[in-house]
C-alpha positions as a printed NumPy array, in Angstrom:
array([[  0.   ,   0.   ,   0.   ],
       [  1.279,   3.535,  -0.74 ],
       [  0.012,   7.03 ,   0.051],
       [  1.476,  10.029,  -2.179],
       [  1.968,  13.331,  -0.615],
       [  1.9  ,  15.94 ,  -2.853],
       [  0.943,  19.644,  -4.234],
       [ -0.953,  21.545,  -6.756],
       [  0.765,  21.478, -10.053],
       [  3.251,  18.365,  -9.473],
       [  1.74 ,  15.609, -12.41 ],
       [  0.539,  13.68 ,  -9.605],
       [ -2.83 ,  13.152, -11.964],
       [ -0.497,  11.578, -14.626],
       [  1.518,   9.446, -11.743],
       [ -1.941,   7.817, -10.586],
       [ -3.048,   7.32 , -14.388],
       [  0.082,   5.566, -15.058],
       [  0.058,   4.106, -11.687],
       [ -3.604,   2.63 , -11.997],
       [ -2.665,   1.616, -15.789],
       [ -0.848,  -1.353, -14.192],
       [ -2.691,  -4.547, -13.962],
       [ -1.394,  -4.893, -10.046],
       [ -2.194,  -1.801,  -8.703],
       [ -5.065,   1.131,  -7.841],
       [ -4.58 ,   4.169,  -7.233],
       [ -7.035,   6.474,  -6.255],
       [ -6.693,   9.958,  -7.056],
       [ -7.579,  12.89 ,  -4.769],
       [ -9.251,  10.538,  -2.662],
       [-10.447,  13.198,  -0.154],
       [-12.181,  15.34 ,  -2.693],
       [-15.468,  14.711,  -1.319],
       [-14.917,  15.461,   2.024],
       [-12.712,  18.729,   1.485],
       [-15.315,  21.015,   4.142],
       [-15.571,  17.796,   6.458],
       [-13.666,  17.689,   9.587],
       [-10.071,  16.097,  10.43 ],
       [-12.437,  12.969,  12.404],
       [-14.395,  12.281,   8.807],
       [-11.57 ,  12.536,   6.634],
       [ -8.991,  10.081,   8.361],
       [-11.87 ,   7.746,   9.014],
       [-12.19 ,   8.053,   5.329],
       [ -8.687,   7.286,   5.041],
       [ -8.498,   4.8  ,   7.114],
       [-11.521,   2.476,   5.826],
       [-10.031,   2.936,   2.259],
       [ -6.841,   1.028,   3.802],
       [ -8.502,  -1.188,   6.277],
       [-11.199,  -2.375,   3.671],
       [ -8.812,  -2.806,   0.761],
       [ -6.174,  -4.61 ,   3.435],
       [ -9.117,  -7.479,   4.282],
       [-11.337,  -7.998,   0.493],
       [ -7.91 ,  -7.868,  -1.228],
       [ -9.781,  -4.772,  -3.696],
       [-12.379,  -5.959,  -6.05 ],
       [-10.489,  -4.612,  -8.878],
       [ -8.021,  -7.434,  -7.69 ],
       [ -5.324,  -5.378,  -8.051],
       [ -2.099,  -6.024,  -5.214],
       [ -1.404,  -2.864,  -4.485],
       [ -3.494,  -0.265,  -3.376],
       [ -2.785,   3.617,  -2.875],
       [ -4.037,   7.231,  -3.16 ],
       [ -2.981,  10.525,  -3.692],
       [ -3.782,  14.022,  -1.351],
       [ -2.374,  17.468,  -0.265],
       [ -2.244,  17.01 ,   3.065],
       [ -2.454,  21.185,   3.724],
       [ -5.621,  21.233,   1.496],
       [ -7.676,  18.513,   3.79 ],
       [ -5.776,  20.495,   7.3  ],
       [ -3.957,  17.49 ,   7.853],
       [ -1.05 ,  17.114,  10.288],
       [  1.662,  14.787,  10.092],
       [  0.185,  13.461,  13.687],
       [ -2.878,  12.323,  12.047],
       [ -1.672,  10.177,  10.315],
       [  1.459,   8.109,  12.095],
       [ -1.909,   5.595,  13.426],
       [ -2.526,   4.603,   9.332],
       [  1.213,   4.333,   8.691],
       [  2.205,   2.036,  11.866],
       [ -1.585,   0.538,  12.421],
       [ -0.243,  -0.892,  16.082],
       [  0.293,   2.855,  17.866],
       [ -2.127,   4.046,  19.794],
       [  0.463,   7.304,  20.968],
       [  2.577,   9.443,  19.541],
       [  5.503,   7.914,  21.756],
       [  4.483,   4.34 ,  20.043],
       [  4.87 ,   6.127,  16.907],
       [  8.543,   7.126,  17.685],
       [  9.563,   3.733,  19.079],
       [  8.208,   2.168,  16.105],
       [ 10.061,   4.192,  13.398],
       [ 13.317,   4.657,  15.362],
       [ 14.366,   2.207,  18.121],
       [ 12.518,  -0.814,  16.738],
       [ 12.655,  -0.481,  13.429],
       [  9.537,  -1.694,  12.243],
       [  8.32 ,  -1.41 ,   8.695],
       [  5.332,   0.802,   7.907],
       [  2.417,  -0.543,   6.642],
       [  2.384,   1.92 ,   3.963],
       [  4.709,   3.419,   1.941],
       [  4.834,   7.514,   1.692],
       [  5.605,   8.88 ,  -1.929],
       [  6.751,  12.566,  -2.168],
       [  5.781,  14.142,  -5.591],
       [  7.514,  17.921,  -5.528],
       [  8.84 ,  19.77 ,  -8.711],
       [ 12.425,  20.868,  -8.777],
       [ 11.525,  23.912, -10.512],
       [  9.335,  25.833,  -8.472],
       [  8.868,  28.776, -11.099],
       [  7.81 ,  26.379, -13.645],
       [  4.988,  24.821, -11.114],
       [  3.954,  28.36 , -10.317],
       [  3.518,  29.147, -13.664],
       [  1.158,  26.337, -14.672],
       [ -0.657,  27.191, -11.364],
       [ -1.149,  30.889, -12.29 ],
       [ -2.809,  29.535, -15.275],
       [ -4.927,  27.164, -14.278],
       [ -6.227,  29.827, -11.913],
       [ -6.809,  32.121, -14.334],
       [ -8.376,  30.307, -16.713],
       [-10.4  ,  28.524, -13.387],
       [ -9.901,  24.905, -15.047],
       [ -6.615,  22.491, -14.047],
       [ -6.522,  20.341, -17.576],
       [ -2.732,  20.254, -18.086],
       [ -2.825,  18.487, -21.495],
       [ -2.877,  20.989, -24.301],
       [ -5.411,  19.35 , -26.287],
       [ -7.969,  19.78 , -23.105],
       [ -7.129,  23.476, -23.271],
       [-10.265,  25.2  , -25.026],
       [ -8.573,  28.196, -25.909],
       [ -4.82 ,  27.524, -26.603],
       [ -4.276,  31.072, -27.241],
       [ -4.341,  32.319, -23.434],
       [ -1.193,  29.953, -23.38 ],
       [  0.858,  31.735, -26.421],
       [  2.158,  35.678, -25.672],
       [  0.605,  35.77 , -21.669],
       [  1.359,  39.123, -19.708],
       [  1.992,  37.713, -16.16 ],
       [  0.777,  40.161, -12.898],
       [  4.489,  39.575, -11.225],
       [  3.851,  40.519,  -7.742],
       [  1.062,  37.615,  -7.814],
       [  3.424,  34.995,  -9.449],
       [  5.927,  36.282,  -7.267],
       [  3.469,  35.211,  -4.395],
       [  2.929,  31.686,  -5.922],
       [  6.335,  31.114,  -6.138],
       [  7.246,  31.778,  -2.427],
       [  3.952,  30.121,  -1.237],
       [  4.62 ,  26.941,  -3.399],
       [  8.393,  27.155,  -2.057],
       [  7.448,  26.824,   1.328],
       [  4.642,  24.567,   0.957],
       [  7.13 ,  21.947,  -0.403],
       [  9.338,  22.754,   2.156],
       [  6.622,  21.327,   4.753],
       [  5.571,  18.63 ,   2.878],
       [  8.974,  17.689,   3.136],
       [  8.961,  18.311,   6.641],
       [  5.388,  16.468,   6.733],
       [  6.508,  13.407,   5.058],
       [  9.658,  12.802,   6.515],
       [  8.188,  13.203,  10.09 ],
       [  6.143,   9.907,   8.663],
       [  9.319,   7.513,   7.765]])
């Protein structure tokens, strides 16, 4: 099982396409889309059935491998939400640390980090998805093409993308490694 941590603007559509193209595995994508305004209780209960059920049927798809993606800061996750569905056996977050470092023991799932190395570039494809209020990436889903040709970009707001996106991957960084 594998959960992928990611942000806006990172392919992580394409990865669970390609992904759930294999005959072995599912992926779920967005998988908390539904329950965006629900609270923190609703969506890791969510979470946590998605694993739990696919862990004892085996998926009906009978695919192996099962696994979603999210953005943990869009749902208001915390890393401490979710160290219970990574290491099923802790009930505290003391468990949690004795689990990962002095014993040793393997996670139950495994935590995929999708980031961008260039941060300008993400922003960029952000700011236009934004503008144009629709997130196809794939030029031929593009309607009009020509918003996409000579574009006059408002600086101070990419400017603002750019720093928000940096520090948002610094935290999922942050996020996910406080998981392994």
């Amino acid at each position: 099982m594998f959960l992928v941590l990611k942000l806006p603007r990172t392919g992580s559509t394409m990865l669970g396409d390609v992904l759930d193209s294999h005959p072995d595995i599912s992926c779920k994508k967005e998988i908390l889309n539904h329950l965006k305004d629900s609270d923190i209780k609703d969506k890791l209960n969510y979470l946590y059935n998605f694993y739990s059920n696919n862990l004892k049927v085996k998926n009906q798809d009978k695919k192996q491998i099962i696994g979603c993606t999210i953005n943990p800061f869009k749902y208001k996750l915390e890393s401490d939400n979710l160290y219970q569905l990574i290491y099923p056996v802790c009930q505290t977050k003391i468990q949690f640390w004795l689990m990962k470092n002095l014993l040793k023991i393997k996670p139950r799932i495994k935590i995929i980090v999708l980031l961008i190395k260039n941060v300008l570039r993400q922003s960029v494809s952000l700011y236009l998805a934004k503008e144009r209020n629709k997130w196809e990436s794939s030029l031929h889903l593009i309607e009009n093409q020509d918003i996409l040709r000579k574009k006059e970009f408002d600086l101070e707001q990419l400017q603002n993308i750019v720093f928000l996106l940096y520090e948002k991957s610094t935290k999922l960084t942050q996020f996910a490694y406080s998981l392994t």
